[in-house]
Residue, then its C-alpha position, 0 to 999 in steps of 0.5 A: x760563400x759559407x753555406x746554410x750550414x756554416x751559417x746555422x752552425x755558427x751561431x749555434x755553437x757561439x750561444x752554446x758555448x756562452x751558455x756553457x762558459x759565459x752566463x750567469x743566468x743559465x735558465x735563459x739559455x735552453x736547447x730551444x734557445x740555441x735552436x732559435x739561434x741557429x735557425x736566425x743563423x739562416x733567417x738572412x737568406x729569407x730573401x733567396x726563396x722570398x725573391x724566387x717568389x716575388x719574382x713570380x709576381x714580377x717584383x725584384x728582391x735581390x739577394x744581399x739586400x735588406x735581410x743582410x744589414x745590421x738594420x735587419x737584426x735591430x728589428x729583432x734587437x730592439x723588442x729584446x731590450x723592450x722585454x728585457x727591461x719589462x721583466x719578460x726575459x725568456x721572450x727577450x732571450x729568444x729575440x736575443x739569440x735571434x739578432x745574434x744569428x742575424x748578426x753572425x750570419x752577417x759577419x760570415x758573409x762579411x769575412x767571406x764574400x764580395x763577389x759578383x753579388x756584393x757585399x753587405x750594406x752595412x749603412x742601409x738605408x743611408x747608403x747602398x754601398x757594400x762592403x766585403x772582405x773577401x777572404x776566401x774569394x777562390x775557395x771551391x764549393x767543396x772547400x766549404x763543404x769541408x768546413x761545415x764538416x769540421x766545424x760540425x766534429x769538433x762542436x760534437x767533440x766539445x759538446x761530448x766532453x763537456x756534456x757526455x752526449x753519448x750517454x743519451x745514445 
């Protein structure tokens, strides 16, 4: 299963590279803007502390469940399109970025997991059915770790080539 920072990484680094390659209108796509889409990069997992939580209470919140259906990202989708069509861009944008995160978060934990947890439950709430890949189903703990840290090197190379970060050192 990638880990928190595979999830926040992705998503940060797909809006910035739209940002830099992609848009046509540039004002909408701040540093803020990248930062809400990797912090939505995470936001699945909401369910993790939220079920240890509820637990404590005696309710049952399994991981996996409503936070990883498409159905959760349209929660963020659907307000986008309203304030979009409203002329409220920014706030449109960051709702946006939001469902992007969601959905690559979503799309990660397609790719990767279906293990004893499950997959996705892409046709909640008509169906509770899961649906995985399960690409990297022998993959250790390390092999991720691994992962975050290359993904994490050649987003800071692109973004000194095309930025010159380092002048900001």
């Amino acid at each position: 299963m990638p880990f928190a920072a595979t999830h926040v990484l992705a998503s940060i680094i797909l809006v910035d590279l739209y940002r830099d390659y992609f848009a046509k209108r540039k004002k909408y796509f701040t540093l803020h803007t990248v930062f809400i889409a990797g912090f939505a990069g995470l936001l699945p997992d909401i369910d993790l502390p939220l079920g240890r939580l509820f637990n404590f209470f005696g309710f049952d919140l399994m991981h996996r469940g409503f936070t990883h259906t498409p159905l959760f990202a349209l929660i963020f989708l659907i307000p986008a399109m309203i304030l979009w069509k409203n002329k409220k861009n920014t706030a449109a944008m960051y709702f946006f970025v939001t469902a992007f995160g969601i959905f690559t978060h979503i799309f990660l934990d397609y790719i990767v997991s279906a293990d004893a947890a499950g997959g996705i439950m892409f046709f909640y709430p008509f169906s509770e059915a899961q649906f995985g890949l399960s690409l990297l189903k022998n993959a250790s703990p390390t092999f991720f770790a691994g992962v975050d840290a290359i993904i994490l090197l050649l987003w800071l190379w692109h973004e000194e080539i095309k930025h010159k970060i380092s002048d900001y050192i």
